[in-house]
N, CA, C and O atoms as a DFTB+ gen file, in Angstrom:
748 C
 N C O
     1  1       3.364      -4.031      53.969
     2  2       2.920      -3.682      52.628
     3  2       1.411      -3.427      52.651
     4  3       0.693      -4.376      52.966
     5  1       0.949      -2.458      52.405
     6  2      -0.384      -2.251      51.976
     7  2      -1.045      -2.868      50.657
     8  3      -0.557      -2.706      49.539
     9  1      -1.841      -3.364      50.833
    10  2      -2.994      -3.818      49.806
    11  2      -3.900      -3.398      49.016
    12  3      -5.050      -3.658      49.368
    13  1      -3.715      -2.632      47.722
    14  2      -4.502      -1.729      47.367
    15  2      -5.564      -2.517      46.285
    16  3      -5.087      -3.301      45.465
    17  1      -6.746      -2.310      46.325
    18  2      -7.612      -2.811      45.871
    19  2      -8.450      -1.714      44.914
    20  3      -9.088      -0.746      45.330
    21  1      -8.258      -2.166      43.403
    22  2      -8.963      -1.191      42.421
    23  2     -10.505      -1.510      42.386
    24  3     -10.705      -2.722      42.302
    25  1     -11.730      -0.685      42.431
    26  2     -12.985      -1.248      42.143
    27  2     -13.493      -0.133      41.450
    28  3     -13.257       1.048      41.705
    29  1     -14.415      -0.721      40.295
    30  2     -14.715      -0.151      39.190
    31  2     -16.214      -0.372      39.213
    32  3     -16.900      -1.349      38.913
    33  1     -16.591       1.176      39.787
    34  2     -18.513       1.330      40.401
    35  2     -18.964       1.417      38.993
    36  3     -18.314       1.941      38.088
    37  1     -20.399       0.733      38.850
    38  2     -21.013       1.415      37.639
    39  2     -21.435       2.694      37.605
    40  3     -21.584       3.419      38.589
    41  1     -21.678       3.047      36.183
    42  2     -22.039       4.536      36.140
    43  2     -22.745       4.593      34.768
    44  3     -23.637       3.746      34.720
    45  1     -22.655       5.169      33.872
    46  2     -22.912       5.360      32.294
    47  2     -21.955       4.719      31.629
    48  3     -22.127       3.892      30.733
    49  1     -20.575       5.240      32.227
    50  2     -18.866       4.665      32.042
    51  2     -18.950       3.852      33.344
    52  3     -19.920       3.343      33.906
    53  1     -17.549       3.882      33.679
    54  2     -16.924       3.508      34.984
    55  2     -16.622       4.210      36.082
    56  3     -15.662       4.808      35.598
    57  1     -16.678       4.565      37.063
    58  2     -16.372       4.992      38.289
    59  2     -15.120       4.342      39.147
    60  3     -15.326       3.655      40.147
    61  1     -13.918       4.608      38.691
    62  2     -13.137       3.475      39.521
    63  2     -12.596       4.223      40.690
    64  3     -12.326       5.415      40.542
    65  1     -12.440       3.727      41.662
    66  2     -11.569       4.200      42.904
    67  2     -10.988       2.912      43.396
    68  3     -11.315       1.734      43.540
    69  1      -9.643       3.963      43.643
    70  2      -8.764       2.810      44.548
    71  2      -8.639       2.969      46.235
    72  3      -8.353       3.905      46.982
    73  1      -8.949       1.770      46.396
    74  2      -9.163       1.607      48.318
    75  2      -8.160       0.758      49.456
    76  3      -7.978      -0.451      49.311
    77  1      -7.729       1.282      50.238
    78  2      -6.873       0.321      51.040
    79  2      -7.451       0.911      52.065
    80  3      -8.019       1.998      52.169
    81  1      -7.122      -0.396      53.207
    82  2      -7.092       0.106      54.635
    83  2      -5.836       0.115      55.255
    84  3      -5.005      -0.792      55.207
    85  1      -5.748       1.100      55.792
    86  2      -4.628       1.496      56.960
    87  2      -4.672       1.187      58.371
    88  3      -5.609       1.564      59.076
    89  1      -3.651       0.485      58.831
    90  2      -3.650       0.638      60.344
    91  2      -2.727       1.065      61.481
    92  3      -2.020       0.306      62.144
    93  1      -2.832       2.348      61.608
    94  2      -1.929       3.171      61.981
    95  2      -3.008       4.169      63.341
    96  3      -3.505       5.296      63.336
    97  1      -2.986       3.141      64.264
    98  2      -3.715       3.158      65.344
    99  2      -2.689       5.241      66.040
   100  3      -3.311       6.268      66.313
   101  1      -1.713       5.124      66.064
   102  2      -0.718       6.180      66.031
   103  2      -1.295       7.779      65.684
   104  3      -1.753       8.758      66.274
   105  1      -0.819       7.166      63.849
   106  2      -1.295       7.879      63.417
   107  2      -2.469       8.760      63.719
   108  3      -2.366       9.970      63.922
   109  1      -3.882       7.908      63.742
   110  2      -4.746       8.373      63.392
   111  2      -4.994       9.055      65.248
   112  3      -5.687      10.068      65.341
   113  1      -4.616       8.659      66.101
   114  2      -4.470       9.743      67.141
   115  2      -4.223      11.147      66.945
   116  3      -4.971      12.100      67.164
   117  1      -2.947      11.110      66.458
   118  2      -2.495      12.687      66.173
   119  2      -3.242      12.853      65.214
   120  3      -2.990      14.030      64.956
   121  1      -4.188      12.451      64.287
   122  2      -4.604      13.445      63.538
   123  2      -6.071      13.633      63.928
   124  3      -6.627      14.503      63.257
   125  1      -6.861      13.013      64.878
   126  2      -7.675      13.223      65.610
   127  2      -7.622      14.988      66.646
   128  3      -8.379      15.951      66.768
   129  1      -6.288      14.590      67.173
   130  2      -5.531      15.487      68.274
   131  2      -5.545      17.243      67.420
   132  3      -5.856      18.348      67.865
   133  1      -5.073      16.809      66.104
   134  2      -4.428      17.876      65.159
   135  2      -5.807      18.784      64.730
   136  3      -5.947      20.002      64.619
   137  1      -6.949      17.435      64.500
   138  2      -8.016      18.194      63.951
   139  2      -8.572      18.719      65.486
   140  3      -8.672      19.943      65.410
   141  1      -8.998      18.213      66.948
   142  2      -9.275      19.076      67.342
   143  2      -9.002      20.729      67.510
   144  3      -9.820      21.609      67.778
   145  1      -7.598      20.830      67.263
   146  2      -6.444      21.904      68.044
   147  2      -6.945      22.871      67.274
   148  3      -7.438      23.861      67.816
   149  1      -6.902      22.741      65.758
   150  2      -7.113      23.445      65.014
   151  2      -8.841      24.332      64.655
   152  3      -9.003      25.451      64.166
   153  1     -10.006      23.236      65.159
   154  2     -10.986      23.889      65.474
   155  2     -11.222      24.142      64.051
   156  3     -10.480      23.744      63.153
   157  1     -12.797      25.145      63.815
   158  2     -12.909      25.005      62.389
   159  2     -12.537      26.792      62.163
   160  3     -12.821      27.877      62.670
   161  1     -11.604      26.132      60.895
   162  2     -10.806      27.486      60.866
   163  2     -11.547      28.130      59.213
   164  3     -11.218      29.209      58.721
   165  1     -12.580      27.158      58.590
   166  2     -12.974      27.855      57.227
   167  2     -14.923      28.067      57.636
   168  3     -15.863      28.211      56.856
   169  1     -14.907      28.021      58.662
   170  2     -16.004      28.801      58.965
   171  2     -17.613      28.117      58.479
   172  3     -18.690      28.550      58.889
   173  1     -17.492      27.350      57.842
   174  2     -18.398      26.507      57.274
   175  2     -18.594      26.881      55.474
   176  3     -19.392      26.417      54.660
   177  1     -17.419      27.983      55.306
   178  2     -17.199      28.598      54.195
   179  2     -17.103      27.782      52.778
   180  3     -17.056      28.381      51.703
   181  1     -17.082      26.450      52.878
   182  2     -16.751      26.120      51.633
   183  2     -17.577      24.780      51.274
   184  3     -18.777      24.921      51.512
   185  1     -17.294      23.755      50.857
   186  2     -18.488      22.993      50.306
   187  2     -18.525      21.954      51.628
   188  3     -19.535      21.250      51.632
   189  1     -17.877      21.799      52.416
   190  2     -17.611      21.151      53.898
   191  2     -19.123      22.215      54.687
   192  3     -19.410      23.407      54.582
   193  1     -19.663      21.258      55.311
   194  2     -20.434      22.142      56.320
   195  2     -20.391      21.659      57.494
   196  3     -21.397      21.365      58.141
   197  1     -19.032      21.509      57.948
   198  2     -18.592      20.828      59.640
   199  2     -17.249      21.408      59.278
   200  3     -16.728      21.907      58.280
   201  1     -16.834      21.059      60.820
   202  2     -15.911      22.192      61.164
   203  2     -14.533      21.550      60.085
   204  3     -14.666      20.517      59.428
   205  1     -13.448      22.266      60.086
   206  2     -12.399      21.903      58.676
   207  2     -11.289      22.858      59.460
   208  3     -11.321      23.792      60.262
   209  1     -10.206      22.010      58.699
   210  2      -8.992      22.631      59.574
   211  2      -8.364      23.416      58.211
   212  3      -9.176      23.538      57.295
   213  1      -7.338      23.830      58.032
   214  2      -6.235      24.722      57.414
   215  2      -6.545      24.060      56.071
   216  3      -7.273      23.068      56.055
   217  1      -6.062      24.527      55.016
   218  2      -5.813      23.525      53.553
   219  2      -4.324      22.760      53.071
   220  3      -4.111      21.993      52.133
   221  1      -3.572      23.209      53.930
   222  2      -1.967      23.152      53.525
   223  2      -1.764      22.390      55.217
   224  3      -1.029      23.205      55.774
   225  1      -2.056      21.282      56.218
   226  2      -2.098      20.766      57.288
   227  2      -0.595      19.350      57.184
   228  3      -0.248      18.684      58.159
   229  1       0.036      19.227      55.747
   230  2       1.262      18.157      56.137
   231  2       2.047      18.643      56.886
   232  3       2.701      17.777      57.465
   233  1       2.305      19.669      57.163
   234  2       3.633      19.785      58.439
   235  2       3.562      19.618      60.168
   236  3       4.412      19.855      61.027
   237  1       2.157      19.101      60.264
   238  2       1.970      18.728      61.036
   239  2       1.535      17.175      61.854
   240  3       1.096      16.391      61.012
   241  1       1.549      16.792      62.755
   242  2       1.991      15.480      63.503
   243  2       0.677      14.365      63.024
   244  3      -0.494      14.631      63.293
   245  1       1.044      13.224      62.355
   246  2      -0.309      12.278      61.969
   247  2      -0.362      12.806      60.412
   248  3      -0.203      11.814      59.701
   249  1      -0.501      13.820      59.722
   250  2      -0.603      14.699      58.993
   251  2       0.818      14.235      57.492
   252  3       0.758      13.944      56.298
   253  1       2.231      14.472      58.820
   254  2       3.083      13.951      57.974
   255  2       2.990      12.616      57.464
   256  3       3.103      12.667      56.240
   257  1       2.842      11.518      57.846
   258  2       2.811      10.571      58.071
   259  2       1.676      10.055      56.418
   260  3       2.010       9.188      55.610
   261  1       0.658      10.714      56.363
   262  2      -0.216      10.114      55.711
   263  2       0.192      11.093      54.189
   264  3       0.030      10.766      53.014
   265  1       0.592      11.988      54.595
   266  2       1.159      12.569      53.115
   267  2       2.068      11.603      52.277
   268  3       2.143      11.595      51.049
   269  1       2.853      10.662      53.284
   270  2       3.897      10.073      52.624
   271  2       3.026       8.883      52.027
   272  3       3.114       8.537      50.849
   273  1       2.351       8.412      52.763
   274  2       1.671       7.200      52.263
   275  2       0.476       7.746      51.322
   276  3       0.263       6.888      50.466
   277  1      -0.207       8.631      51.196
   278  2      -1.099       8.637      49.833
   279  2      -0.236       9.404      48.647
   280  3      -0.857       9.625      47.607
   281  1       1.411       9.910      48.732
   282  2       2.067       9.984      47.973
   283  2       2.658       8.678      47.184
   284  3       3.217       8.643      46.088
   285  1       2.493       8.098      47.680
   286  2       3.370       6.533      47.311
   287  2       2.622       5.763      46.765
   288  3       3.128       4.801      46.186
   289  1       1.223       5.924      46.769
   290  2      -0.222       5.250      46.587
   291  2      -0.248       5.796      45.483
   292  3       0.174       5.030      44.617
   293  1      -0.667       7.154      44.954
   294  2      -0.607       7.962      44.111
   295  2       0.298       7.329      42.864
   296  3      -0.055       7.506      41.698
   297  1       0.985       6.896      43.062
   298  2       2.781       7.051      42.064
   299  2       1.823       5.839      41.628
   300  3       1.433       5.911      40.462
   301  1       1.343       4.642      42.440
   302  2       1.100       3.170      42.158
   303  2      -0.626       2.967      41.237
   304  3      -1.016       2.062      40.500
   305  1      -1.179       3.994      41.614
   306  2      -2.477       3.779      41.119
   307  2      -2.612       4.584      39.685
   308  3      -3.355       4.311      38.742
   309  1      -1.825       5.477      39.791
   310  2      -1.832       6.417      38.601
   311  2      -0.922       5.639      37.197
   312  3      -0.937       5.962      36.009
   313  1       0.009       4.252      38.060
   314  2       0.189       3.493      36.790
   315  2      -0.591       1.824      36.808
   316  3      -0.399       0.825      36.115
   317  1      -1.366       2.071      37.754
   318  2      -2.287       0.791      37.498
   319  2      -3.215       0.991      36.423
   320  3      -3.377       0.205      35.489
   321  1      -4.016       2.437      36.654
   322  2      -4.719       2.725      35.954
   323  2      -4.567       3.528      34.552
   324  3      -5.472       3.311      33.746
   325  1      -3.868       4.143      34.280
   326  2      -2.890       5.046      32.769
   327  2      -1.479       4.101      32.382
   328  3      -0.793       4.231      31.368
   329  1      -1.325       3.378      33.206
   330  2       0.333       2.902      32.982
   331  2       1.215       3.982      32.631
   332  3       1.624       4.097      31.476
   333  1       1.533       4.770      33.534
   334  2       1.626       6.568      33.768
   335  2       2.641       6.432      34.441
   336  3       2.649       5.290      34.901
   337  1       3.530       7.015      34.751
   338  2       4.398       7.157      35.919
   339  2       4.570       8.785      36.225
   340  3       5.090       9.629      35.496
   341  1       4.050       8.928      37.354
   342  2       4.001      10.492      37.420
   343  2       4.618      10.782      38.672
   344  3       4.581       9.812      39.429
   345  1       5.273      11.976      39.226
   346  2       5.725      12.864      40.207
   347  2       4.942      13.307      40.477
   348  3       4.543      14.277      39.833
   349  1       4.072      12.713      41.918
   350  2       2.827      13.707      42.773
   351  2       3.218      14.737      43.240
   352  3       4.386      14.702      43.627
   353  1       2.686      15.672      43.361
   354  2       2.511      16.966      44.867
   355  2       1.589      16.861      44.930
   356  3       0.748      16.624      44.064
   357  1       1.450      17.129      46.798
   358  2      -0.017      17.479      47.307
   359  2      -0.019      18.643      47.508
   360  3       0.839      19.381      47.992
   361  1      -1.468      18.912      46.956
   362  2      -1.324      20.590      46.487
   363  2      -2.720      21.267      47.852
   364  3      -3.126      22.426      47.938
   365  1      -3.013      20.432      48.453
   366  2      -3.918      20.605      49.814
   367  2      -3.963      19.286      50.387
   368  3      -4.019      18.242      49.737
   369  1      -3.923      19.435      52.195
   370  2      -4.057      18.533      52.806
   371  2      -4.863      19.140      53.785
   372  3      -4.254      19.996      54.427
   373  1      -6.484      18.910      54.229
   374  2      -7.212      19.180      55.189
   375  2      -8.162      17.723      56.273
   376  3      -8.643      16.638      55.945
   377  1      -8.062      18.416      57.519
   378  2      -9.116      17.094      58.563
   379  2     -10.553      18.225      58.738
   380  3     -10.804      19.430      58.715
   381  1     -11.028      17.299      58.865
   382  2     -12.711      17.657      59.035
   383  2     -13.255      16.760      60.523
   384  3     -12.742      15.945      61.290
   385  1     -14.242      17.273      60.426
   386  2     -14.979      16.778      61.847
   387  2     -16.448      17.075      61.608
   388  3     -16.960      18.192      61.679
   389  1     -16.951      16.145      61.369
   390  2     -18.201      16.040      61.655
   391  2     -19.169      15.558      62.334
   392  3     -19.307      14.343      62.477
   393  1     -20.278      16.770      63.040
   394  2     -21.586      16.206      63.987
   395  2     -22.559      15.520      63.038
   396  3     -22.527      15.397      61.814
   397  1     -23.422      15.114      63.942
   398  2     -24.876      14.557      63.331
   399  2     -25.462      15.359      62.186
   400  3     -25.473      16.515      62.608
   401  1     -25.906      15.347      61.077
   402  2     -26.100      15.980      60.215
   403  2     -26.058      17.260      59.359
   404  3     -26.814      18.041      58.781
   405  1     -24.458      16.988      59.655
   406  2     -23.706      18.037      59.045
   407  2     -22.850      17.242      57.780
   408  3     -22.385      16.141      58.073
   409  1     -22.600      17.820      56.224
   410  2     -23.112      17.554      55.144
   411  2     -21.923      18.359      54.548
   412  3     -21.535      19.393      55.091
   413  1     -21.215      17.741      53.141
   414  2     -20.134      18.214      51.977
   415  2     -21.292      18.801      51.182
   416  3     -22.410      18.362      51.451
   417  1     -21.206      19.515      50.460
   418  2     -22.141      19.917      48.871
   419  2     -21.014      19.304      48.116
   420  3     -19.792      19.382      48.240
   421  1     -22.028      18.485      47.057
   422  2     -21.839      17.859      46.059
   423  2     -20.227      19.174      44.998
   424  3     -20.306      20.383      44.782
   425  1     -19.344      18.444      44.721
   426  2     -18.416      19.367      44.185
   427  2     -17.392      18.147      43.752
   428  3     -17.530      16.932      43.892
   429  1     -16.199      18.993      43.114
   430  2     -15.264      18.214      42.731
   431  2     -13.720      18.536      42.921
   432  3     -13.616      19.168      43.972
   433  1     -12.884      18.414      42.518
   434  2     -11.615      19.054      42.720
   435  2     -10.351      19.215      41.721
   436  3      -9.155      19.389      41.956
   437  1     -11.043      19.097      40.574
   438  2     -10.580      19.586      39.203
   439  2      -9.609      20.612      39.265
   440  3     -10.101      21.737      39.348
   441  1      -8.403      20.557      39.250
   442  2      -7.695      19.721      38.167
   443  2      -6.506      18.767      38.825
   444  3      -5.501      18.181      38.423
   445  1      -6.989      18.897      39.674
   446  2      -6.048      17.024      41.087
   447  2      -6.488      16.286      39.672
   448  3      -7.341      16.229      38.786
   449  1      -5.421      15.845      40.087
   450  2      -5.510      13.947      39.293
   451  2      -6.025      12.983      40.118
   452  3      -6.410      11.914      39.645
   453  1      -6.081      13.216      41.267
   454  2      -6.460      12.219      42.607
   455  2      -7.079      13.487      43.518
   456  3      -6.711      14.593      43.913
   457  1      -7.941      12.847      43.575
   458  2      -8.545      13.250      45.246
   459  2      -8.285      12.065      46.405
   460  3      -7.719      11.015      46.101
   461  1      -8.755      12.341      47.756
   462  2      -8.668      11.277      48.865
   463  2      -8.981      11.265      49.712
   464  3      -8.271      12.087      50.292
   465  1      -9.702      10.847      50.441
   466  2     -10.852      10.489      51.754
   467  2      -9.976       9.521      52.553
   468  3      -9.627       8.420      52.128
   469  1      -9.653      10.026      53.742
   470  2      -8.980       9.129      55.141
   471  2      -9.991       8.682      56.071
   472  3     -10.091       9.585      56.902
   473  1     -10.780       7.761      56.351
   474  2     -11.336       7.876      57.636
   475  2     -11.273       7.813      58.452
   476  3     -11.983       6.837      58.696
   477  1     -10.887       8.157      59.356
   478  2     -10.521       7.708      60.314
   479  2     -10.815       6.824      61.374
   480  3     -10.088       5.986      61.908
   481  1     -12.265       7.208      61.655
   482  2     -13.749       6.678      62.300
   483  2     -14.589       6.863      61.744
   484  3     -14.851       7.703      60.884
   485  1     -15.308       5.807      62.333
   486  2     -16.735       5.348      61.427
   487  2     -17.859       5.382      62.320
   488  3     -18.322       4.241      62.344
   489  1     -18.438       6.055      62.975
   490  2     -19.592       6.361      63.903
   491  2     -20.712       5.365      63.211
   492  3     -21.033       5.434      62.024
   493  1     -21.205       4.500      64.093
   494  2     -22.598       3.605      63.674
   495  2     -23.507       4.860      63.185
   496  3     -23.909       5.773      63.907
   497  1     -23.712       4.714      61.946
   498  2     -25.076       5.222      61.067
   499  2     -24.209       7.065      60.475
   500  3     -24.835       8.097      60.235
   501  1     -23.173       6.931      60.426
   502  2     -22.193       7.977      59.662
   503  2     -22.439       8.047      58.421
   504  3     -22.645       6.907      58.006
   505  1     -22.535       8.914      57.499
   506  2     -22.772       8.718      55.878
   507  2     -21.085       8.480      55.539
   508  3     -19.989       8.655      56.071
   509  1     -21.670       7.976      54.315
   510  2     -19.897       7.732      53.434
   511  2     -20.046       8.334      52.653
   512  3     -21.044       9.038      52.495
   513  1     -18.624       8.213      51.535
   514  2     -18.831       9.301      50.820
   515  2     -19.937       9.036      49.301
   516  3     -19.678       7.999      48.690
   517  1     -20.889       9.753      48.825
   518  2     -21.915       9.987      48.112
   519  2     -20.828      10.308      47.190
   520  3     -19.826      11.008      47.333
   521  1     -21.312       9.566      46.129
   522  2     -21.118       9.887      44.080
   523  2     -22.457      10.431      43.431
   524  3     -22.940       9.538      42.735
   525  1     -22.978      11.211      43.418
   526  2     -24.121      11.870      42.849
   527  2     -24.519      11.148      41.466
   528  3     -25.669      10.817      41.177
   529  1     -23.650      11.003      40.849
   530  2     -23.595      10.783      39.405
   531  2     -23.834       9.256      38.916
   532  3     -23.913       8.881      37.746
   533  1     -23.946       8.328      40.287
   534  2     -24.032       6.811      40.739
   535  2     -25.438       6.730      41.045
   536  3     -25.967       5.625      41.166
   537  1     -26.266       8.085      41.218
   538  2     -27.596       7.705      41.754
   539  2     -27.634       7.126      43.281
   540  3     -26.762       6.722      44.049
   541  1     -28.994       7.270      43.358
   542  2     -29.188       6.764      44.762
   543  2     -29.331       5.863      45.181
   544  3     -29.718       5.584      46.316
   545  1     -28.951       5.006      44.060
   546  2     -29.033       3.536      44.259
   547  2     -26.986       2.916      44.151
   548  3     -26.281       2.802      43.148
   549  1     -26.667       2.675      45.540
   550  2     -25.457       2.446      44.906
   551  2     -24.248       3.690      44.709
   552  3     -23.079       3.585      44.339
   553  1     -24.749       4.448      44.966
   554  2     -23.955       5.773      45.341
   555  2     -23.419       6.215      46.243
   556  3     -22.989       7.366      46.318
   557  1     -23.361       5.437      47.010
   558  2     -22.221       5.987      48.272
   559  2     -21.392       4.736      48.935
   560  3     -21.924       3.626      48.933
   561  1     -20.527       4.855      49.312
   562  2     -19.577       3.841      49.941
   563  2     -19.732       4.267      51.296
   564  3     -19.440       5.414      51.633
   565  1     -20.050       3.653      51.871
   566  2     -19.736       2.672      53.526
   567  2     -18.839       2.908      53.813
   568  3     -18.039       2.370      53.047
   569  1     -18.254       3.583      54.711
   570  2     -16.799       4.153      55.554
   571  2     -16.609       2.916      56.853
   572  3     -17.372       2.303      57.599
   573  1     -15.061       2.981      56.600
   574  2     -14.691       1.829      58.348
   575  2     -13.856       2.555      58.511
   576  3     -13.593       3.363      57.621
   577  1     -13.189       2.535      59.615
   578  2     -12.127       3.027      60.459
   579  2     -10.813       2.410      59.813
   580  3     -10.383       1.266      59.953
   581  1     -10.176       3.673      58.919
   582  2      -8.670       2.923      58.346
   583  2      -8.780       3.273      56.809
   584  3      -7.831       3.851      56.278
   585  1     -10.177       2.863      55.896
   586  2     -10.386       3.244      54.797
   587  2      -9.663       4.508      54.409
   588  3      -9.829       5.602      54.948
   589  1      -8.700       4.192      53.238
   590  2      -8.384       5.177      52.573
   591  2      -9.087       5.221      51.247
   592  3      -9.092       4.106      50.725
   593  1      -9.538       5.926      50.704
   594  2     -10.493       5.870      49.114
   595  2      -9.857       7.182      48.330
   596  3      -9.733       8.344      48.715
   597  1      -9.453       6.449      46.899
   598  2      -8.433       7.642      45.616
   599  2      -9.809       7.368      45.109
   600  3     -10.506       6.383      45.350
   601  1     -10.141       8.628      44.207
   602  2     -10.727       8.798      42.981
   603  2     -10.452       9.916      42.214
   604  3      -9.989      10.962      42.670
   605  1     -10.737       9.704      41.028
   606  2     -10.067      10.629      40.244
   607  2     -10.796      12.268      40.352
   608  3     -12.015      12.372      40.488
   609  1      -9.799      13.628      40.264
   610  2     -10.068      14.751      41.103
   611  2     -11.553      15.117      40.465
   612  3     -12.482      15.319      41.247
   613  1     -11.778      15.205      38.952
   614  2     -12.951      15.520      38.281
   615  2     -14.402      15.216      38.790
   616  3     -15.340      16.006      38.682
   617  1     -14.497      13.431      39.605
   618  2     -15.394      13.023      39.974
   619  2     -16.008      13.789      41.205
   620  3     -15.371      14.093      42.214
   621  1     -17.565      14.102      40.940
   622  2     -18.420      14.760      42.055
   623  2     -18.581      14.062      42.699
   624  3     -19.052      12.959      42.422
   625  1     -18.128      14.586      44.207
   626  2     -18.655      13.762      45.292
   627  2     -19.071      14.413      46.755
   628  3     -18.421      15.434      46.984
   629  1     -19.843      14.118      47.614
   630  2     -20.495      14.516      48.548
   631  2     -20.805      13.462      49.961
   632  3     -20.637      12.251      50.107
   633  1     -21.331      14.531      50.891
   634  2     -21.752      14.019      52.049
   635  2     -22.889      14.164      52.093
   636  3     -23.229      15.159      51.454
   637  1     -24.071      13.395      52.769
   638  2     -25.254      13.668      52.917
   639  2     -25.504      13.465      54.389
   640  3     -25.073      12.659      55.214
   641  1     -26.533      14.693      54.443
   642  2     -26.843      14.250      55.811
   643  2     -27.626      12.419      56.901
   644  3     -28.473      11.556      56.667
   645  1     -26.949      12.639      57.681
   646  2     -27.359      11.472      58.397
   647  2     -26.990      11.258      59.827
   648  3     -25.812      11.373      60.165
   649  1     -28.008      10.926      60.769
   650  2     -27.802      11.050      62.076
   651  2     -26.939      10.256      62.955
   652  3     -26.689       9.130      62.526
   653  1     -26.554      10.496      63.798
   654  2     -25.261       9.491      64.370
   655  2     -24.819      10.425      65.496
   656  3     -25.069      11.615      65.685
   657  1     -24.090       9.544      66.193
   658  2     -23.492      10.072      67.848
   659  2     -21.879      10.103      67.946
   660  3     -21.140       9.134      67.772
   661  1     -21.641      10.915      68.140
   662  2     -20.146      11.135      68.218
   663  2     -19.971      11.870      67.113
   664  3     -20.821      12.633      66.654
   665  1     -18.603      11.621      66.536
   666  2     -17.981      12.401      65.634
   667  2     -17.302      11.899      64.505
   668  3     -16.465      11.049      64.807
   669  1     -17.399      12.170      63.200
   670  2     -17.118      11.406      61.770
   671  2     -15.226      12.403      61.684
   672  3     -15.164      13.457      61.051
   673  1     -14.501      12.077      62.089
   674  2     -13.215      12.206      61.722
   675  2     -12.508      11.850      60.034
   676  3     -12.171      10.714      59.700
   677  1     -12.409      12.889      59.266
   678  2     -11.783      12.243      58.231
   679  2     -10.498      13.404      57.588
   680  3     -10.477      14.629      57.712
   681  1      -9.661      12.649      57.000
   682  2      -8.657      13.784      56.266
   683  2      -9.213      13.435      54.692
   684  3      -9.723      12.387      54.295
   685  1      -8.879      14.919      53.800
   686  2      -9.155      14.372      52.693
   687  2      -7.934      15.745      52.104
   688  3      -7.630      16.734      52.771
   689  1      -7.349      15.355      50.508
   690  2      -6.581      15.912      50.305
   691  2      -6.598      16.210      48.241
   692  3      -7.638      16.074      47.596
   693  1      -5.555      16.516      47.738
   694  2      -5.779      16.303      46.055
   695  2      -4.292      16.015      46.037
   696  3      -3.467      16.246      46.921
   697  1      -4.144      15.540      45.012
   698  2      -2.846      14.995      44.062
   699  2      -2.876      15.846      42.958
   700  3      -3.893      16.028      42.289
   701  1      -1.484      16.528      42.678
   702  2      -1.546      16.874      41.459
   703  2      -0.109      16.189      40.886
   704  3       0.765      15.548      41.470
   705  1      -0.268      16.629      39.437
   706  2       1.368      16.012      39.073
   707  2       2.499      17.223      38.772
   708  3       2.467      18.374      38.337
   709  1       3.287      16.491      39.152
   710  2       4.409      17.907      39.478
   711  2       4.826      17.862      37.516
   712  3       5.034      16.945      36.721
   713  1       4.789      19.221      37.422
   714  2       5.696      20.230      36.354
   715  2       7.096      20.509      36.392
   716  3       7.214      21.546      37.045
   717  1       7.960      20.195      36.104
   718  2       8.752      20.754      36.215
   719  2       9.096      21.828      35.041
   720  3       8.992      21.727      33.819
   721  1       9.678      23.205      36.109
   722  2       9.902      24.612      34.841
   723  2      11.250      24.399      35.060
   724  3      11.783      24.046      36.112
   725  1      11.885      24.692      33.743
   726  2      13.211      24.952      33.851
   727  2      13.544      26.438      34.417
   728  3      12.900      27.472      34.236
   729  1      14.720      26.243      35.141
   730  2      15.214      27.563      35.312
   731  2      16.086      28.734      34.958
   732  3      17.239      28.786      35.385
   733  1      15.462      29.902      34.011
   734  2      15.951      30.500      33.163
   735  2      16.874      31.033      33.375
   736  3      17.564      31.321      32.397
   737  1      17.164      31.274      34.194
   738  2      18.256      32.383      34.510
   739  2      20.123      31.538      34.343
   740  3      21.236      32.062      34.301
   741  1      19.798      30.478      34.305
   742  2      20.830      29.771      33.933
   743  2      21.356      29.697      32.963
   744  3      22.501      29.288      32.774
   745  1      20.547      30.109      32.144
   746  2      20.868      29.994      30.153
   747  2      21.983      31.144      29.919
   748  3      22.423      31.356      28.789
C-alpha cells in the first residue's frame, strides 16, 4: 500500500500537493532505459530545456507501470481533496533528462486536473520542482529518488537552474477527467 501524504504550502491561499514515495527499484530502470532510447525528441522546443521524450510514452516498459499507479492516486486525491469521485485519463505521459543547468520555464498545464512529477533520481545539488507563486523563499521542494508529487494542473511551476553531476531523471504527466459522449448513432 502506498502512503499518500497531503501538504498544504503557503501562498496568499493554499498550495496543496499530494506526495508519496515509490519503490519500484524495476520500474524506475526501464524508465531510465526508455528515456535514454528515446533521446530528446522535442528539441528543446517547449518549456523543458533538457532533452524530453514523446508526449503520449504509456505504452511503453516502466512507463506502463506508473500510468497505473498515478491513475489510482488520482481517483484517491481528487476525493481527499473535492470529495469528488472522478474517471482519470492521462492525456500526456513524458521522461526528461536533465544536465547541469538545464531549466523548465515557469508554465502550467491547464486544463489537467492533476499534473505530476516522478523522480526518479536525485543528483546531490539537483533543483526540485520551483512554485513561482511561493516566492523564493520556500518555493521549491527538494526531490529524492522515488518522490512522486500531484498538484493541481493550473498551478505554475518550474525548474531552475542549478549545478550538479550526472543526470536529473524525471517523468512528469497531466490527469484529466474523462467525459463521457454518448453515442449518437444509436438513437
Amino acid at each position: 500500500m502506498i502512503e499518500i501524504k497531503r501538504k498544504d504550502l503557503p501562498l496568499k491561499s493554499f498550495l496543496t500537493t499530494f506526495e508519496c514515495m515509490l519503490k519500484e527499484p524495476e520500474m524506475d530502470k526501464q524508465l531510465k532505459k526508455v528515456i535514454d532510447k528515446y533521446g530528446d525528441r522535442q528539441n528543446h522546443k517547449t518549456n523543458v530545456k533538457a532533452q524530453m521524450t514523446e508526449w503520449k510514452m504509456w505504452h511503453e516498459p516502466g512507463f506502463k507501470q506508473l500510468t497505473n499507479i498515478v491513475l489510482d492516486i488520482s481517483k484517491k486525491i481528487s476525493e481527499a481533496k473535492y470529495n469528488v469521485q472522478i474517471k482519470p485519463v492521462l492525456n500526456n505521459l513524458w521522461g526528461m533528462k536533465y544536465k547541469s543547468e538545464e531549466i523548465a520555464i515557469s508554465h502550467d498545464h491547464w486544463p489537467a486536473i492533476w499534473s505530476f512529477a516522478y523522480y526518479i533520481n536525485a543528483p546531490k545539488g539537483a533543483p526540485g520542482l520551483f512554485f513561482p507563486e511561493m516566492g523564493e523563499q520556500g518555493g521549491e521542494r527538494n526531490i529524492e529518488p522515488g518522490l512522486l508529487v500531484f498538484f493541481e494542473g493550473h498551478v505554475k511551476h518550474a525548474v531552475r537552474p542549478a549545478k550538479f553531476k550526472g543526470y536529473r531523471y524525471v517523468v512528469s504527466g497531466n490527469i484529466h477527467q474523462y467525459e463521457y459522449i454518448e453515442d449518437k448513432k444509436n438513437d
